[in-house]
C-alpha positions, 0 to 999 in steps of 0.5 A: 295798102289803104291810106289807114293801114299805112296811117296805123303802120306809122303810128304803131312805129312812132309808138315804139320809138317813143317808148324806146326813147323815153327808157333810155332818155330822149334828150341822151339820145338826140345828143348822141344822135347829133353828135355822130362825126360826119366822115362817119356819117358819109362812110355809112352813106357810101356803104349803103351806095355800095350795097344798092350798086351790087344789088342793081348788079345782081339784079340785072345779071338775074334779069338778064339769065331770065331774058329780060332787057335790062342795063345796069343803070336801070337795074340801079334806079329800079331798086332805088326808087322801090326804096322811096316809093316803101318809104314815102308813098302810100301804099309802102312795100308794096307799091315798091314792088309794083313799080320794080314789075312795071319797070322789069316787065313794061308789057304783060306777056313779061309779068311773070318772069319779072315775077320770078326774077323779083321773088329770087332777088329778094330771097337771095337778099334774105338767105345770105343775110341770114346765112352770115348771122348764123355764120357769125353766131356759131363763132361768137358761141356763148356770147349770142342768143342760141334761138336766135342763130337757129332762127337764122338759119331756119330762115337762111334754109328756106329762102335759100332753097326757094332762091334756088327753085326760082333761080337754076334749072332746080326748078324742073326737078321739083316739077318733078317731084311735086307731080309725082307726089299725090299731095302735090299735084295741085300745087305743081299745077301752079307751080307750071304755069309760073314756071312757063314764063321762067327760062331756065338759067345756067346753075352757074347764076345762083353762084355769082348771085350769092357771091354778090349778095354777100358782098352787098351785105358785107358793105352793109356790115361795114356801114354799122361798124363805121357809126357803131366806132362813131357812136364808142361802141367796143364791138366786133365786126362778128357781133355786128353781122349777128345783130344786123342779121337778127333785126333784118329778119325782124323787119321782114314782118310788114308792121311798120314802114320801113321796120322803123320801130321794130328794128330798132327794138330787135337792136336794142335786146340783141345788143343787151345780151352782148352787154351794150346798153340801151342808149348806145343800141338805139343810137346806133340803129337809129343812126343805121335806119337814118343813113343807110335806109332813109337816105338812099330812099331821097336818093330813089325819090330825086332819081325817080322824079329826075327820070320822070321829067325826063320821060316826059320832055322826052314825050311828043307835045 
């Protein structure tokens, strides 16, 4: 990404946080963003901890099922520290991901299972998250958005079923498959050479794998609750996780760092349907991107930096 592209990214998210704020009142909202209690505010911070912890977790059970050297505090400051770089650096997301493969696969004959370790990882994140937003949707009923629970779970089906090819021995099946299939012979062409550099874990990984993504985005769930108390939201735990869900697919879209702008903006018309008004919404995800985005990014800068001084004190004068 080119230091304009990043540039334009900011911009278009200060742009519609702008816009946001002039709607429901800039000064209503910085009072009630300020005011937020800090037990609250630490409670949120601990859940998004929380989350990073078993996301590390998973991380490294899925490094480790695909052959790859890792422990869990390494697995833990890999992912923190993808957080600063997209947040804080140029090059956002993407230098993120980037930095994840070189700590995964230091040598290049690791690149492409750390590849294939990365893409399940972050599917897995995608799918469960999406799969409680639908859960959720279905028992609230009427009171959501219908077309936004089944884009939920269209989303939860398709990164479910590309978590499993990348994460179980499903994957020699659509080998398979894809090269008996005419129109698929190219792409299982592909499909083999990516797949040479994947070992074929125990079917018993992607069980443990989506029971610690539901966790990590049980914690997260928990951490919007606490602020949405804080903030007197008179909301359920069910329409938070349906909320949460809708604005996390929204920030899959790479338009802004950090989703910042487009988040906020699924927070707002998602909570209307439900009755919130605009200030209490924006308030809330303004609070949520602050604690549980923003904050665990410094944490990955201070513990990047800490790691590289370390590697270079440690280096031969």
């Amino acid at each position: 990404m080119t230091g304009t592209t990043r540039a334009l990214r900011i911009v278009l998210a200060l742009a519609i946080l702008a816009a946001l704020a002039k709607w429901v009142g800039p000064e209503g909202l910085i009072a009630r963003v300020a005011d937020c209690p800090w037990p609250a505010a630490l409670a949120a911070f601990s859940t998004a901890l929380l989350a990073q912890w078993l996301g590390a977790i998973r991380l490294w059970f899925l490094a480790g099922s695909q052959g790859l050297p890792l422990t869990h505090a390494q697995a833990l400051g890999v992912n923190l520290s993808a957080v600063f770089y997209g947040l804080f650096l140029p090059g956002g997301s993407a230098t993120g991901w980037a930095v994840r493969l070189f700590r995964l696969a230091p040598s290049a004959s690791g690149v492409g299972t750390a590849l294939v370790v990365l893409a399940g990882d972050r599917a897995l994140t995608t799918a469960t998250g999406a799969a409680i937003g639908v859960v959720a949707g279905i028992f609230m009923q009427e009171q959501t958005l219908p077309a936004v629970t089944a884009l939920l779970a269209v989303i939860a089906c398709g990164a479910g079923l590309l978590s499993v090819l990348l994460t179980t021995p499903a994957f020699d099946a659509w080998l398979t498959i894809a090269n008996r299939t005419p129109g698929l012979r190219r792409v299982a062409t592909y499909l083999t050479t990516a797949g040479t550099f994947a070992c074929k874990p125990e079917s018993r990984t992607i069980v443990l794998a989506i029971l610690l993504s539901a966790a990590l985005h049980a914690a997260g769930i928990a951490g919007w609750v606490v602020l949405a108390r804080a903030v007197g939201l008179d909301i359920d735990a069910l329409a938070i996780a349906w909320v949460r869900s809708g604005a996390m697919v929204v920030t899959l879209m790479p338009a802004t760092v950090g989703g910042l702008g487009f988040r906020e903006g699924a927070v707002v018309y998602l909570m209307g349907g439900l009755g919130v008004a605009a200030v209490d919404a924006l308030t809330l995800s303004l609070l949520a991107f602050a604690l549980t985005v923003l904050a665990i990014g410094i944490v990955g800068g201070i513990v990047e930096a800490s790691r590289l001084l370390t590697q270079r004190s440690a280096a031969p004068s």
